[in-house]
DRENPA-3360 file (N, C-alpha, C; in nm, 2 decimals, always signed):
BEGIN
1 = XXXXXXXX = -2.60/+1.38/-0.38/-2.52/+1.32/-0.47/-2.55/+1.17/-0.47 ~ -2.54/+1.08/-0.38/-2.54/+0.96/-0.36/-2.65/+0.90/-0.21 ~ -2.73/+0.81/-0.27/-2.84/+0.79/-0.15/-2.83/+0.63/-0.12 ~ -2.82/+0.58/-0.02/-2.85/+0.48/+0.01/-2.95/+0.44/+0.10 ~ -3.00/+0.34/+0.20/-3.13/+0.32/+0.23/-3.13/+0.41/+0.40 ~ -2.99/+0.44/+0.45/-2.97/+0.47/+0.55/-2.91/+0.63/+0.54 ~ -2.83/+0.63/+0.41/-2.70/+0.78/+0.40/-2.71/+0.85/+0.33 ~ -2.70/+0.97/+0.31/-2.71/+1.01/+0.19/-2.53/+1.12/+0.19;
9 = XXXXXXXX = -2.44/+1.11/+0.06/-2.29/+1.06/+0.07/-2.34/+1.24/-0.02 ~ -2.22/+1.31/-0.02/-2.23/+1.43/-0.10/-2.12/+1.49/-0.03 ~ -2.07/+1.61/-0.14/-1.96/+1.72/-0.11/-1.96/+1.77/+0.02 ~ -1.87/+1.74/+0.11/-1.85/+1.87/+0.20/-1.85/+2.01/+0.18 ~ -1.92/+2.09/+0.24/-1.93/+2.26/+0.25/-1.84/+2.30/+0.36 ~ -1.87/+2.42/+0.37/-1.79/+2.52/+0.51/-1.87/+2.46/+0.61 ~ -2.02/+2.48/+0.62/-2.06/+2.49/+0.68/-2.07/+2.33/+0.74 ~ -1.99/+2.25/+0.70/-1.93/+2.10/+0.80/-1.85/+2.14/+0.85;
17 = XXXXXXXX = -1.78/+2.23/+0.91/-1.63/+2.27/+0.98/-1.64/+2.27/+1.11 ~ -1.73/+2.20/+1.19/-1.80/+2.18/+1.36/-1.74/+2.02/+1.32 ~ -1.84/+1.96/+1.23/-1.80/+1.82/+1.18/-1.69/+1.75/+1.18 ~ -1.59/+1.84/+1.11/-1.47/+1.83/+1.04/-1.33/+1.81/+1.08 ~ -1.38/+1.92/+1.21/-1.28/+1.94/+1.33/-1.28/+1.83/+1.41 ~ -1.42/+1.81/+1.46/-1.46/+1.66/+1.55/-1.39/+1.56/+1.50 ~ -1.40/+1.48/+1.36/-1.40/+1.38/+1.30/-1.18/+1.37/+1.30 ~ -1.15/+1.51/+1.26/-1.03/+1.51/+1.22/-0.95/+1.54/+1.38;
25 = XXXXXXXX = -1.04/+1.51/+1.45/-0.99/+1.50/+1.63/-1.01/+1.40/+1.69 ~ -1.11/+1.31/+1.60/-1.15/+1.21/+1.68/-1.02/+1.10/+1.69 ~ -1.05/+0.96/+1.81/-0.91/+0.91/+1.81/-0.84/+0.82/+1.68 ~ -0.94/+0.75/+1.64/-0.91/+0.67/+1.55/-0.85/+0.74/+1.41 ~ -0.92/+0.88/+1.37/-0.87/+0.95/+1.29/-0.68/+0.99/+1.33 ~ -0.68/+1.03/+1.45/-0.58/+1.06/+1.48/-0.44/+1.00/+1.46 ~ -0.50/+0.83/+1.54/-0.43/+0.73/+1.52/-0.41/+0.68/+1.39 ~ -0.49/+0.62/+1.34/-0.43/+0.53/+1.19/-0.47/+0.67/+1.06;
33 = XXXXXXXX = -0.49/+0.74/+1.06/-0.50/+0.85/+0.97/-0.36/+0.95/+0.97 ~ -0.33/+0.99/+1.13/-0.27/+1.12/+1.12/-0.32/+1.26/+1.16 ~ -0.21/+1.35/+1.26/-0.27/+1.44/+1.24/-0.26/+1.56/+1.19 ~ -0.39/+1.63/+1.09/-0.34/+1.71/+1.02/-0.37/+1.83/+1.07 ~ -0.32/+1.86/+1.20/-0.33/+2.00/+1.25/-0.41/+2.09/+1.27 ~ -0.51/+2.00/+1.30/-0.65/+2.11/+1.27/-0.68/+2.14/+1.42 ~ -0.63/+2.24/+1.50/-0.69/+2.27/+1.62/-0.78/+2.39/+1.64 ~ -0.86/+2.43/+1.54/-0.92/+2.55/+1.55/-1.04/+2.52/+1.44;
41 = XXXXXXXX = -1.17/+2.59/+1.50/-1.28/+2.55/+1.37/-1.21/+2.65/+1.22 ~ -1.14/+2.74/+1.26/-1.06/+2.79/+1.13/-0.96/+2.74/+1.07 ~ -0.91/+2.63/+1.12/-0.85/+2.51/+1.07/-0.98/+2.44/+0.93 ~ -1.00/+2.37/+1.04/-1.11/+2.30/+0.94/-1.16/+2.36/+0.87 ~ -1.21/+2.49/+0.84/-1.26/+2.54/+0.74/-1.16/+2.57/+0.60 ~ -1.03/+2.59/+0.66/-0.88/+2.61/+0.56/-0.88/+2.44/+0.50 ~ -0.90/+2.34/+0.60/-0.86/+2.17/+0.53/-1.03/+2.17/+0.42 ~ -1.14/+2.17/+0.47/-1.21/+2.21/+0.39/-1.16/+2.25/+0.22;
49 = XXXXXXXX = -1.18/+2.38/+0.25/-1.15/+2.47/+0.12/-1.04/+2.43/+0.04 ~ -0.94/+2.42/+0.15/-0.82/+2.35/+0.03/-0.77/+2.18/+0.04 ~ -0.89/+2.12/+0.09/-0.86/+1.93/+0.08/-0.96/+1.90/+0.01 ~ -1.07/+1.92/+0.05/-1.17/+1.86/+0.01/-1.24/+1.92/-0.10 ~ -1.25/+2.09/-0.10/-1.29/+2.15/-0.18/-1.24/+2.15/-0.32 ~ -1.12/+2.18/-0.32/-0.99/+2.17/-0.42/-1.03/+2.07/-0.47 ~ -1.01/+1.92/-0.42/-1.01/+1.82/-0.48/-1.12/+1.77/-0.56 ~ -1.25/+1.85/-0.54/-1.41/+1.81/-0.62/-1.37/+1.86/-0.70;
57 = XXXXXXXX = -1.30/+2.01/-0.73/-1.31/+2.12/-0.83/-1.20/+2.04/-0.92 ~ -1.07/+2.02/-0.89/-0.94/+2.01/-0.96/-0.95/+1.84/-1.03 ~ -1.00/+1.77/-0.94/-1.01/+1.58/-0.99/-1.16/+1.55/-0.99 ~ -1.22/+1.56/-1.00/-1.38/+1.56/-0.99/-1.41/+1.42/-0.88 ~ -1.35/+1.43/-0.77/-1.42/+1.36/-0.70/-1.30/+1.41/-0.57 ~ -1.30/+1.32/-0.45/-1.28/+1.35/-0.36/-1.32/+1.27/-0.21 ~ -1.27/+1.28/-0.10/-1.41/+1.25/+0.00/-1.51/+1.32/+0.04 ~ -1.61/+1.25/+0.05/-1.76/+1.28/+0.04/-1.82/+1.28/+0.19;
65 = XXXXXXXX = -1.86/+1.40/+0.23/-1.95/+1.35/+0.35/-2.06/+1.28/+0.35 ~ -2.03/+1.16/+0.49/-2.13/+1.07/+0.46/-2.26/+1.14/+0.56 ~ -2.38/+1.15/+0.56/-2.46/+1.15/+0.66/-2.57/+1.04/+0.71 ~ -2.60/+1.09/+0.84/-2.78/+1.01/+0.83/-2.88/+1.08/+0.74 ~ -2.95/+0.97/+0.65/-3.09/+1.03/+0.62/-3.18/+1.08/+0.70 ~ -3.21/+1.16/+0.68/-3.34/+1.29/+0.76/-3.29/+1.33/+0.90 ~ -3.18/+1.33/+0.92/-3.12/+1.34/+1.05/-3.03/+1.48/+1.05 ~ -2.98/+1.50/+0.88/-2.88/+1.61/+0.87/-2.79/+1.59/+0.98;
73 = XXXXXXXX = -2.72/+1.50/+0.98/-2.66/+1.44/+1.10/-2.50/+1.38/+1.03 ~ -2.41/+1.46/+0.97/-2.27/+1.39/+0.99/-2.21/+1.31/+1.02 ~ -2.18/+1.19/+0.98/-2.13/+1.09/+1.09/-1.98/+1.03/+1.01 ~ -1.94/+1.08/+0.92/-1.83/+1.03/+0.83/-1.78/+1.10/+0.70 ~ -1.68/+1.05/+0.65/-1.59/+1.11/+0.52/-1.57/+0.93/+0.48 ~ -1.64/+0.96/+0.36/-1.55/+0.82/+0.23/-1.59/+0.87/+0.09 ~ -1.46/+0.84/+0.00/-1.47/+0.88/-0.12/-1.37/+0.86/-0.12 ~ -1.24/+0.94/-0.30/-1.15/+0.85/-0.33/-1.03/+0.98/-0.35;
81 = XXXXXXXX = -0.86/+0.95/-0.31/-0.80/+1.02/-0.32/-0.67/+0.92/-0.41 ~ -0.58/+1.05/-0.44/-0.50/+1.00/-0.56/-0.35/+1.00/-0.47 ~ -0.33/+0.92/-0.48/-0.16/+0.93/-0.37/-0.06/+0.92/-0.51 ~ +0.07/+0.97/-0.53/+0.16/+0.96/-0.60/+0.24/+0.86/-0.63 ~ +0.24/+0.78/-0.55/+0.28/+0.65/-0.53/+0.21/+0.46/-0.61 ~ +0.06/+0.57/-0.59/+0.00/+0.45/-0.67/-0.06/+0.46/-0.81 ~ -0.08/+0.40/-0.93/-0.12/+0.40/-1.02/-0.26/+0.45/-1.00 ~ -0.37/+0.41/-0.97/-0.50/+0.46/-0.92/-0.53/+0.54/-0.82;
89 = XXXXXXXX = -0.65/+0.57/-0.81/-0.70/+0.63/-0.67/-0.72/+0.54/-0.56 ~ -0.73/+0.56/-0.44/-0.75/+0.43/-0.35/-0.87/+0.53/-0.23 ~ -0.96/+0.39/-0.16/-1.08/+0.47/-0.14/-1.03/+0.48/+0.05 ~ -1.12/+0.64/+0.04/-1.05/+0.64/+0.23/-1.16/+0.65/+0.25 ~ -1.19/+0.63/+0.39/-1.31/+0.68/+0.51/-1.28/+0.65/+0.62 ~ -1.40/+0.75/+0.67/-1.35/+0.76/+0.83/-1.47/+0.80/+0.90 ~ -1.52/+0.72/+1.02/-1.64/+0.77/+1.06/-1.64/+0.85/+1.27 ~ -1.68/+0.92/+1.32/-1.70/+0.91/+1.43/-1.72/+0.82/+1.50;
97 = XXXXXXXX = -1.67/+0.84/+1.62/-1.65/+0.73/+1.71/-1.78/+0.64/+1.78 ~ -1.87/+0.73/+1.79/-2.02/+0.69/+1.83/-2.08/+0.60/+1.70 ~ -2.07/+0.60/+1.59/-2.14/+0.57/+1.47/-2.03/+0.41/+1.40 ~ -1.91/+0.40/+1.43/-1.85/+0.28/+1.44/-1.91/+0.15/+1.51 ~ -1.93/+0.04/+1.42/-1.97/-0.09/+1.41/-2.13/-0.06/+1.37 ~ -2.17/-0.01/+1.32/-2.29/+0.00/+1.31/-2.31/-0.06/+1.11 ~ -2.25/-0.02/+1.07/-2.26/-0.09/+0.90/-2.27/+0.02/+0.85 ~ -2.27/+0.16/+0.86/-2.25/+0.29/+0.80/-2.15/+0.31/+0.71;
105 = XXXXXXXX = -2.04/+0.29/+0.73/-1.95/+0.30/+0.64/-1.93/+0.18/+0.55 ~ -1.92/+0.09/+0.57/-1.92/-0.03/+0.49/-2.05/+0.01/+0.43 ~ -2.19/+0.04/+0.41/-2.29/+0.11/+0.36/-2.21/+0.21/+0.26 ~ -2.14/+0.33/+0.31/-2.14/+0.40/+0.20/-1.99/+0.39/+0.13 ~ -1.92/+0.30/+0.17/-1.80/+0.24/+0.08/-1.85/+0.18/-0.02 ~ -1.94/+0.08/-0.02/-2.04/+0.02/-0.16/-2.06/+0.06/-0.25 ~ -2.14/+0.22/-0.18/-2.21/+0.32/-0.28/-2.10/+0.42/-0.29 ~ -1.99/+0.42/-0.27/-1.89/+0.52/-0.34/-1.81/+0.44/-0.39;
113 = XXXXXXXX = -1.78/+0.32/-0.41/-1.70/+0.19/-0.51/-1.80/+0.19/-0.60 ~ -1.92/+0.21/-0.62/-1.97/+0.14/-0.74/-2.00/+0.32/-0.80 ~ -2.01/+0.40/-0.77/-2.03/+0.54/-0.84/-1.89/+0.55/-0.89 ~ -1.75/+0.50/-0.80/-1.66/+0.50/-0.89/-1.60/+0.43/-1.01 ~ -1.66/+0.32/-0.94/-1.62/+0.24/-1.09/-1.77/+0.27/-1.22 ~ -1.86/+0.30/-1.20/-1.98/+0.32/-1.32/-1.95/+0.46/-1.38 ~ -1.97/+0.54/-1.27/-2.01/+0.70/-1.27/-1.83/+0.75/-1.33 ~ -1.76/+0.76/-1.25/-1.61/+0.80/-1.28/-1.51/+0.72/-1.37;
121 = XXXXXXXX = -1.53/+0.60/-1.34/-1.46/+0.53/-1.47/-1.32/+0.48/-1.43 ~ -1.35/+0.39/-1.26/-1.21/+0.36/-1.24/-1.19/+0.21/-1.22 ~ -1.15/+0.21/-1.31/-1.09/+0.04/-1.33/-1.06/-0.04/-1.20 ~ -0.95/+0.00/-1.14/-0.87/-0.03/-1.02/-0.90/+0.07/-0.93 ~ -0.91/+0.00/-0.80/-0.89/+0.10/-0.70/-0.83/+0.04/-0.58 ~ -0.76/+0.12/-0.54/-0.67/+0.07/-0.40/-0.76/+0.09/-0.28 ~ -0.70/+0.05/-0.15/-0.70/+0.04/-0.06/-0.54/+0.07/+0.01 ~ -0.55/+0.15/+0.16/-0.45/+0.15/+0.23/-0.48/+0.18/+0.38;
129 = XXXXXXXX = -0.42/+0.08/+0.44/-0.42/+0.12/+0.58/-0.31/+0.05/+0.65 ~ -0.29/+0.07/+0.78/-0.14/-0.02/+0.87/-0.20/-0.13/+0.91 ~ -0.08/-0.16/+0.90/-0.11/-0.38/+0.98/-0.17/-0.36/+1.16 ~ -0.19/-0.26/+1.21/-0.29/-0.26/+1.29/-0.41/-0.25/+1.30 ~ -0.47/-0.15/+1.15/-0.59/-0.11/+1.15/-0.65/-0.24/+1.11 ~ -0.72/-0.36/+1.22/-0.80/-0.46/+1.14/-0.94/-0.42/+1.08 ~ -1.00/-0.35/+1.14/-1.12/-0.32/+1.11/-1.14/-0.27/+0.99 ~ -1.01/-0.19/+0.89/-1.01/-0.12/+0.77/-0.96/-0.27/+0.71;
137 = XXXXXXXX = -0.87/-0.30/+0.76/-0.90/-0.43/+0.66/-0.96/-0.55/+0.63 ~ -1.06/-0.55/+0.72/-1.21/-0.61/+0.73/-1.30/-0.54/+0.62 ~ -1.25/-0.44/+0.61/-1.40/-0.35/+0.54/-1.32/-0.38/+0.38 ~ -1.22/-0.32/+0.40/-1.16/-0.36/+0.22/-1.17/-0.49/+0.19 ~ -1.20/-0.57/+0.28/-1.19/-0.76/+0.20/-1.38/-0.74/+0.16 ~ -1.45/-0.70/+0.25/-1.56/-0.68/+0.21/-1.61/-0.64/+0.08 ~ -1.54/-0.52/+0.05/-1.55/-0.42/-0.07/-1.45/-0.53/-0.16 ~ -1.44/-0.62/-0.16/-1.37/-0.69/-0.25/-1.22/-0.65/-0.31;
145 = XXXXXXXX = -1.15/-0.59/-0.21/-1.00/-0.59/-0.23/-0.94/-0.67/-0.16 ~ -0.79/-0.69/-0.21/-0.72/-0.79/-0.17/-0.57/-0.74/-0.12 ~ -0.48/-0.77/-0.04/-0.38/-0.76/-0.04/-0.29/-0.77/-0.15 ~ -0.24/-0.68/-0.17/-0.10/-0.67/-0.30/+0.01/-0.63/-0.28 ~ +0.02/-0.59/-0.17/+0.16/-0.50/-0.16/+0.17/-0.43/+0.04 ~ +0.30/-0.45/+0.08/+0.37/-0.39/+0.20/+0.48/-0.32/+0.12 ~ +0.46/-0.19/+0.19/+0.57/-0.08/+0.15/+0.55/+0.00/+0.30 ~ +0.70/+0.09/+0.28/+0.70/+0.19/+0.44/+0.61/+0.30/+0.32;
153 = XXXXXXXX = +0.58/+0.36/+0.45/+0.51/+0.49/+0.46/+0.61/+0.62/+0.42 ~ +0.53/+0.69/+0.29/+0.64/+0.79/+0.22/+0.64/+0.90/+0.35 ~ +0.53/+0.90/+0.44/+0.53/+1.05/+0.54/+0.53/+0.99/+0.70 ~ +0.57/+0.89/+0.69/+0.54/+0.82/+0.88/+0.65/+0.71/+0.87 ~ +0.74/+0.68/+0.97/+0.76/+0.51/+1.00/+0.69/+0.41/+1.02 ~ +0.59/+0.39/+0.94/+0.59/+0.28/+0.95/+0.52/+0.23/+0.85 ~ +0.48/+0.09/+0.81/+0.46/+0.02/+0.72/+0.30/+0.04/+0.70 ~ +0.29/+0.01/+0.56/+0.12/+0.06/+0.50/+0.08/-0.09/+0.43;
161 = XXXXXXXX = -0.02/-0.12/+0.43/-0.03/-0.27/+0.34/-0.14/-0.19/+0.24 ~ -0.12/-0.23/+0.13/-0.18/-0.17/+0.03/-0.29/-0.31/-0.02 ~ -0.43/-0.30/-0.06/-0.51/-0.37/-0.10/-0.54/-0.33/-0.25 ~ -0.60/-0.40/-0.32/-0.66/-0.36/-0.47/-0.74/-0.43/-0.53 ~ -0.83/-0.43/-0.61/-0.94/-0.51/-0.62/-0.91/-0.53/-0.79 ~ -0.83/-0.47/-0.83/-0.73/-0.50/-0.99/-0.62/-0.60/-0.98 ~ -0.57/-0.62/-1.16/-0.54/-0.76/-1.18/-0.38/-0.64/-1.14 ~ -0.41/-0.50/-1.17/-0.25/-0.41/-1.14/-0.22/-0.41/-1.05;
169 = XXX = -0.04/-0.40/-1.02/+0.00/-0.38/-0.87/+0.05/-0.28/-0.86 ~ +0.03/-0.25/-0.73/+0.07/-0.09/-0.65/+0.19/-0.03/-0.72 ~ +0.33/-0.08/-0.82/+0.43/-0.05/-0.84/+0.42/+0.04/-0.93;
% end
C-alpha cells in the first residue's frame, strides 16, 4: 500500500494475529491506549477480523500495519479512525516496545497523513492522547497538529487532549 525509505504501511491480515496480540499486550499499548481484551491468539484474530478488517471494508481506510522493509518484520499499527465525538477522523499508532525512539512511527505517521489528506480526501484530522502520553504529543506537534481542545474521556476517567491540524474544533 504505502512505501517509505524504511516501511512499508499496508492492511493487516489474520495471519498478523502473533503480531497483534504482542502489540495489543505490549505496555505502552496497555497503558495510554487500553485494554482490549485480547488474551488469546483467537482474540486477536476476532480484533483483526472485526477492528481492523471491518474498518478497511466498511470506511476505506483504517489502521495499517506498519513493517520493516525486507525484514517482513511487524513493528506497529498507524492509520486513521473515526471516534463519534469528533467531526473528523483522528490518526492513531502504536509501535512495539523494542522499535520505540527509533523514527519509525513518526516515518510512517508522515506517510499515512499525507495518503490521507491526497489519497482519501481529509481536510482535518485529529489527534488524541492523555496529558501523560508526551511522547504522542511530541509526535502530533511534529505531524503538524496543535492543541484544540481538553475534554474527559467518553470510556475512561480521565482527561484526553485532543490536537488538530484544521482551522475546525473538536465540538
Amino acid at each position: 500500500m504505502l512505501q517509505t525509505s524504511r516501511l512499508l504501511i499496508e492492511h493487516a491480515t489474520i495471519e498478523d494475529r502473533e503480531f497483534i496480540f504482542e502489540l495489543l499486550n505490549s505496555p505502552n499499548w496497555l497503558h495510554y491506549i487500553g485494554d482490549r481484551g485480547i488474551r488469546t491468539i483467537e482474540d486477536a484474530e476476532y480484533y483483526i477480523e472485526h477492528s481492523l478488517v471491518e474498518s478497511y471494508q466498511n470506511k476505506g481506510y483504517g489502521l495499517y500495519k506498519v513493517s520493516l522493509k525486507g525484514r517482513d518484520k511487524p513493528i506497529g499499527l498507524c492509520g486513521f479512525l473515526k471516534r463519534d465525538y469528533l467531526p473528523s477522523v483522528d490518526i492513531g499508532f502504536a509501535i512495539l516496545p523494542e522499535f520505540e525512539r527509533q523514527g519509525y512511527i513518526t516515518e510512517a505517521a508522515k506517510a499515512v497523513l499525507t495518503y490521507g489528506k491526497t489519497k482519501l480526501g481529509f481536510s482535518t484530522v485529529f489527534g488524541i492522547t492523555s496529558p501523560d502520553n508526551t511522547a504522542s504529543q511530541h509526535l502530533l506537534n511534529k505531524l503538524g497538529l496543535r492543541l484544540v481542545d481538553r475534554r474527559a474521556a467518553t470510556d475512561q476517567h480521565k482527561e484526553l487532549l485532543i490536537f488538530s491540524d484544521g482551522i475546525s474544533d473538536s465540538n
